[in-house]
RODO-2510 file (C-alpha; in nm, 4 decimals, decimal comma):
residues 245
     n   res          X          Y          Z
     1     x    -2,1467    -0,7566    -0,3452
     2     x    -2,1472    -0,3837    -0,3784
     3     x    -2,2075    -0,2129    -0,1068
     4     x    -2,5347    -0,0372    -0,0662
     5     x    -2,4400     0,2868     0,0425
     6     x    -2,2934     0,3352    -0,2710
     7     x    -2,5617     0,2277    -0,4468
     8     x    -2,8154     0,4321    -0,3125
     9     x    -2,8752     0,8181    -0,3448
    10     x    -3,0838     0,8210    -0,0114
    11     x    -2,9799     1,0986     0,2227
    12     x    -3,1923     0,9607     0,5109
    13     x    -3,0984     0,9424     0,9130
    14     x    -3,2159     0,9068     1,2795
    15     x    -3,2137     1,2601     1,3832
    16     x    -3,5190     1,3200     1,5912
    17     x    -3,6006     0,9589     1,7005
    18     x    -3,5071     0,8153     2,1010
    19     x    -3,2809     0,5550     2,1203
    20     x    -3,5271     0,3042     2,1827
    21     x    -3,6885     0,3541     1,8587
    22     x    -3,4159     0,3114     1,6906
    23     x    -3,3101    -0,0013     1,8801
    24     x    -3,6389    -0,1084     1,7692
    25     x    -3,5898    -0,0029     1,4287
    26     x    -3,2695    -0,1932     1,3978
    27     x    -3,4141    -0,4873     1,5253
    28     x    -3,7310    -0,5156     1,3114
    29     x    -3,4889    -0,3904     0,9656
    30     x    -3,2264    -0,6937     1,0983
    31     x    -3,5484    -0,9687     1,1330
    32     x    -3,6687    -0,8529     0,8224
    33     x    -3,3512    -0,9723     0,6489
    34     x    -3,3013    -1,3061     0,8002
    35     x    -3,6664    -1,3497     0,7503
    36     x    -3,5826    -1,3296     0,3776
    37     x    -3,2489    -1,5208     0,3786
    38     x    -3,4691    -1,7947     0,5683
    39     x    -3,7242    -1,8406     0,3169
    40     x    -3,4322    -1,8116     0,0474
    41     x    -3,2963    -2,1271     0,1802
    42     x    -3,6225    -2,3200     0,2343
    43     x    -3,6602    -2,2395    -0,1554
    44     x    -3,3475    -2,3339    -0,2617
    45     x    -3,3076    -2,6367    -0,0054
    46     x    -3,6748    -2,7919    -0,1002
    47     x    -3,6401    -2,7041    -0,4923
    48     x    -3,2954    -2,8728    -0,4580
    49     x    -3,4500    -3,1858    -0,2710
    50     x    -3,7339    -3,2253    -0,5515
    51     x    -3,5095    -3,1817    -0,8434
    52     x    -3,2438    -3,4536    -0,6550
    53     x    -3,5575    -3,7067    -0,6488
    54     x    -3,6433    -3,6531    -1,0212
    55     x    -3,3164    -3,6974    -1,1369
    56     x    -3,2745    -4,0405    -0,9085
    57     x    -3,6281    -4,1347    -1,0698
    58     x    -3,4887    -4,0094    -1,4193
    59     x    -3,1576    -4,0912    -1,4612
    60     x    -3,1645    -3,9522    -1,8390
    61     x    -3,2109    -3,6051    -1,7000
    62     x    -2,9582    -3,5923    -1,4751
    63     x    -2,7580    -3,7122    -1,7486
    64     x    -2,8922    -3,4168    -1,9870
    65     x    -2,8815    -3,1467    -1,7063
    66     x    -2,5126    -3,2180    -1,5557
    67     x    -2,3263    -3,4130    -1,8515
    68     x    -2,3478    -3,2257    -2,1246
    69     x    -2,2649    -2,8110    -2,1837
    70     x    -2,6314    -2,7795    -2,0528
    71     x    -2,4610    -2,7795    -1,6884
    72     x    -2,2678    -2,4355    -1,7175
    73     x    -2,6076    -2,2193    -1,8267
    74     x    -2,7589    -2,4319    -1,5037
    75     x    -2,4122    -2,2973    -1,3056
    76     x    -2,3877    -1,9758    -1,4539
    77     x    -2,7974    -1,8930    -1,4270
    78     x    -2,8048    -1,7757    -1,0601
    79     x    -2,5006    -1,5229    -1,1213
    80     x    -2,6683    -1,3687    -1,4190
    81     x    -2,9597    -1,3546    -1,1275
    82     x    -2,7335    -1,1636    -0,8518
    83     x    -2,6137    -0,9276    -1,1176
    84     x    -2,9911    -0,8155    -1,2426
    85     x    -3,0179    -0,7399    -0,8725
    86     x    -2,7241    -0,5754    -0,7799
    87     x    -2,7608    -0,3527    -1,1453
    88     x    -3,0954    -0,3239    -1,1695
    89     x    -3,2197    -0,2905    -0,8131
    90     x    -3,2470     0,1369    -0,8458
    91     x    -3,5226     0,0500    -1,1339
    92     x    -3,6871    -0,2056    -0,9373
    93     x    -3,9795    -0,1546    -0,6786
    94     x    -3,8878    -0,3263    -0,3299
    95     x    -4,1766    -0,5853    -0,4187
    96     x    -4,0025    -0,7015    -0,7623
    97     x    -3,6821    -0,6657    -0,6133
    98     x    -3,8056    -0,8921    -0,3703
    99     x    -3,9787    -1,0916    -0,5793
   100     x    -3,6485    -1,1799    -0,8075
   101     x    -3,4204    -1,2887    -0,5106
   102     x    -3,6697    -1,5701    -0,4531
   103     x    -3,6836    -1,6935    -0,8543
   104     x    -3,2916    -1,6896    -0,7530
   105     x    -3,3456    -1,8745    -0,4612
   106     x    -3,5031    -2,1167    -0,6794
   107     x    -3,2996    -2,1245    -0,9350
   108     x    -2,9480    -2,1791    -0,7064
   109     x    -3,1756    -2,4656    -0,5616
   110     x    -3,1893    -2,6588    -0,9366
   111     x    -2,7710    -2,5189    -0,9515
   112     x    -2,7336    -2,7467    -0,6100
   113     x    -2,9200    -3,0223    -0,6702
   114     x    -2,6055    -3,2311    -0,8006
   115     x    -2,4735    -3,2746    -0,4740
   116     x    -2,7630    -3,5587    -0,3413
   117     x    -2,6595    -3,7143    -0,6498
   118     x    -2,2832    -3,7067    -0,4694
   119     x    -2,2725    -3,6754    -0,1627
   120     x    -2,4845    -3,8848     0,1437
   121     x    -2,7851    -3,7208     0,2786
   122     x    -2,6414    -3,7286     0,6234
   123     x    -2,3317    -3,5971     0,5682
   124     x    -2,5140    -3,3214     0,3706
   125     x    -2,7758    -3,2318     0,6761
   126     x    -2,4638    -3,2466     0,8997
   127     x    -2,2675    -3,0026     0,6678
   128     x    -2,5563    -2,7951     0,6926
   129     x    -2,5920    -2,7954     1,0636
   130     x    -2,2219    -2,7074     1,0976
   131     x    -2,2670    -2,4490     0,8699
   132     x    -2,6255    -2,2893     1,0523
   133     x    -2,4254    -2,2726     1,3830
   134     x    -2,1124    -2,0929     1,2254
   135     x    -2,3099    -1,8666     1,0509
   136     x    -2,5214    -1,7679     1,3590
   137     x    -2,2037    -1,7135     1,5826
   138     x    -2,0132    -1,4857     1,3021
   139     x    -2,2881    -1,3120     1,2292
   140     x    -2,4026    -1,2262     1,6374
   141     x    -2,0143    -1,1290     1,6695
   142     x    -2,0442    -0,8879     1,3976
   143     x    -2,3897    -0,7601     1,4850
   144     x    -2,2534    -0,7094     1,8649
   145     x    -1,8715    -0,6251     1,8137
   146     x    -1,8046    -0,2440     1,8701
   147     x    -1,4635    -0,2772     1,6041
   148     x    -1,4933    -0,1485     1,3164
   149     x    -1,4700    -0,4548     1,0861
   150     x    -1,4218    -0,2332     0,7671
   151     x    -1,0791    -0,2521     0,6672
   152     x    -1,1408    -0,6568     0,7093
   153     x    -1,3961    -0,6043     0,4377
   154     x    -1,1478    -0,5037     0,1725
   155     x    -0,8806    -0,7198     0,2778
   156     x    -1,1936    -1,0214     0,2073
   157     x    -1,2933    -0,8591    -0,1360
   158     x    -0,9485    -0,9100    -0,2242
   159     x    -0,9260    -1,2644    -0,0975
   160     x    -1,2538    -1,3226    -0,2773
   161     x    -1,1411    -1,2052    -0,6532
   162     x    -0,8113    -1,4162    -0,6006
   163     x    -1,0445    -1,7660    -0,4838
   164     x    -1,2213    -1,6882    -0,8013
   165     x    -0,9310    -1,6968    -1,0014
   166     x    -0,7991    -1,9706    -0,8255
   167     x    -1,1139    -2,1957    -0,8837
   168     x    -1,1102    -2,1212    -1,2707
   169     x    -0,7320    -2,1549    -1,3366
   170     x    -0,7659    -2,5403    -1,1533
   171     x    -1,0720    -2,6058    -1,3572
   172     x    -0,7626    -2,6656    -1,6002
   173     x    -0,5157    -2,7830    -1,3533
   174     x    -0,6751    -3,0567    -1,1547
   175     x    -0,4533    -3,0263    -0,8792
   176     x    -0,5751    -3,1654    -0,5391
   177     x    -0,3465    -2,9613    -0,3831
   178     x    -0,4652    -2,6479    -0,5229
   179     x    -0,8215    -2,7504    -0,4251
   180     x    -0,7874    -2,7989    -0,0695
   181     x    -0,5999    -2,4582    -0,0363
   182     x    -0,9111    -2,3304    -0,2470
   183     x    -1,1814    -2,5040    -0,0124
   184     x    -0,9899    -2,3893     0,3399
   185     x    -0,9479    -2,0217     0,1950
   186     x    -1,2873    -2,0121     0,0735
   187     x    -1,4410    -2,0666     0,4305
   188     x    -1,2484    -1,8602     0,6015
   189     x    -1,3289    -1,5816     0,3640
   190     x    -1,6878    -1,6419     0,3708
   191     x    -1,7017    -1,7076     0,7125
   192     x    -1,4892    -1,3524     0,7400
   193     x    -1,7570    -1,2094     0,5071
   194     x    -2,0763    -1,3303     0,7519
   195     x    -1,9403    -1,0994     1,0366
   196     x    -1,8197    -0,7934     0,7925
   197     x    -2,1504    -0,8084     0,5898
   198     x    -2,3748    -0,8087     0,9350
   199     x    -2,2420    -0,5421     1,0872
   200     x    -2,1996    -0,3680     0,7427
   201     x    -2,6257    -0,4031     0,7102
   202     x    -2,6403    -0,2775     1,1006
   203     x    -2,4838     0,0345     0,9659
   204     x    -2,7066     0,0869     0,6687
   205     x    -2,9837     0,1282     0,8869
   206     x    -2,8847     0,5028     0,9923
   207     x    -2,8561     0,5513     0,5815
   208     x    -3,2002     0,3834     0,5180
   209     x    -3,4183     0,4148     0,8215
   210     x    -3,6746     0,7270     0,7405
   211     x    -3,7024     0,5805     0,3716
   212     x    -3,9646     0,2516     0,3442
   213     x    -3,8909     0,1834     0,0151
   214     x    -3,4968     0,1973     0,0550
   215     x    -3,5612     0,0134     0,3968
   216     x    -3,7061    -0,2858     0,2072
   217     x    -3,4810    -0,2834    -0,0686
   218     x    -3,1634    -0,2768     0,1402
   219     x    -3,3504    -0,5967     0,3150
   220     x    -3,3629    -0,7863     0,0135
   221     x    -2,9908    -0,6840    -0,0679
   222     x    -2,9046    -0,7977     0,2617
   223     x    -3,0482    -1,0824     0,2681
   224     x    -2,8774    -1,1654    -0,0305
   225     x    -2,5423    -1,0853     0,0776
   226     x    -2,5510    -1,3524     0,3882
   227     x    -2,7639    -1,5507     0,1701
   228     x    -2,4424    -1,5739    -0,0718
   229     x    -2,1896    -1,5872     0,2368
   230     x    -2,3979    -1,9101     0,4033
   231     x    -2,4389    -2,1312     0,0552
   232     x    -2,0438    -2,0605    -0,0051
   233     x    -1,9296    -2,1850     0,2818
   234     x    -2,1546    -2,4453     0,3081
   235     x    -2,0129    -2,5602    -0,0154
   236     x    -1,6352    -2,5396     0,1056
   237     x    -1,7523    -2,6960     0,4212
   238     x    -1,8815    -2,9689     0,2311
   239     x    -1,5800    -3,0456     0,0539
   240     x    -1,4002    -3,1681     0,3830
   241     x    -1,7149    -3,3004     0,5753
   242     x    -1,9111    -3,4687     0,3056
   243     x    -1,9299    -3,8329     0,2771
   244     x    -1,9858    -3,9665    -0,1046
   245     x    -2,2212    -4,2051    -0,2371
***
């Protein structure tokens, strides 16, 4: 994700406020973005759910959705989604901004729904679990941690581009080898990415603070970003910790 200081042309600060306003500030504009990443997941986790029971009732669908080309527009559909956003969000008002991340939300949830067609519900609601209480822990470190964590940042970028290419050269390879170092990396840079990407958004508030609409937009961004982070490493985490049918 692109950072949103760069994306922005808002020359907005804290001069003038007390401290406890802006403590305040920070924690409503940090709520506000869970809030969002919350109800992202509820959409995605309850459209993935309902989809999952159709195609058990309808096995000719699942066929048609995940066996033929049809499954790489349903793969590729929620990163044509995150690039609208991350393009397009300077044209957008905060409320269609907002209103896009949850069609995405939606849309990853139809991308996901494969795996309760692979994996055991418990070891799936476990995964998650494992993954809700790593997520909370990186993400109070790097909301609480007074080091910088920006040089980490780049170093994880990096990473990130290089798992990427990794992933599509073994689409090819089908090497097991390959694909655990791919699932290990990937949650450490994602998990890596939770604590950068927190304290990143703590920052933004000085940038966006005296500006509403550049408040809620940076929100939604946010939200997004640790959205993102969360669903990839629950997927890694998966990988190791999920039981098959």
């Amino acid at each position: 994700m692109a950072d949103f200081r760069e994306q922005t042309q808002y020359q907005t600060g804290v001069q003038g406020r007390s401290a406890a306003e802006i403590d305040q500030g920070l924690r409503s504009y940090m709520l506000g973005i869970y809030n969002y990443m919350a109800i992202a997941m509820v959409i995605t986790g309850g459209v993935a759910m309902a989809m999952a029971n159709y195609m058990f009732s309808n096995p000719a669908v699942a066929q048609t959705l995940f066996g033929s080309p049809l499954k790489w527009v349903i793969m590729l559909a929620p990163l044509a989604f995150v690039m609208v956003m991350s393009f397009g969000m300077n044209k957008m008002s905060a409320s269609t901004l907002r209103t896009v991340f949850f069609a995405y939300s939606a849309v990853m949830g139809v991308s996901l729904s494969w795996i309760f067609l692979v994996y055991t519900g418990g070891s799936i609601a476990q995964t998650f679990f494992v993954t809700a209480a790593a997520f909370g822990a990186l993400s109070l470190y790097g909301y609480t941690t007074k080091r910088s964590l920006s040089g980490m940042g780049s170093f994880l970028l990096m990473g990130l581009f290089g798992l990427i290419i990794a992933s599509i050269v073994n689409i090819f390879m089908q090497s097991s080898a390959l694909a655990f170092a791919v699932n290990v990396i990937g949650v450490l840079i994602f998990a890596g990415l939770t604590a950068y990407d927190t304290q990143r958004l703590k920052h933004m508030y000085d940038v966006v603070s005296n500006n509403a609409e550049a408040m809620a937009k940076s929100s939604v961004m946010g939200a997004l970003s640790l959205y993102l982070n969360f669903v990839n490493m629950f997927m890694f985490l998966l990988s190791f910790l999920g039981n098959r049918e």
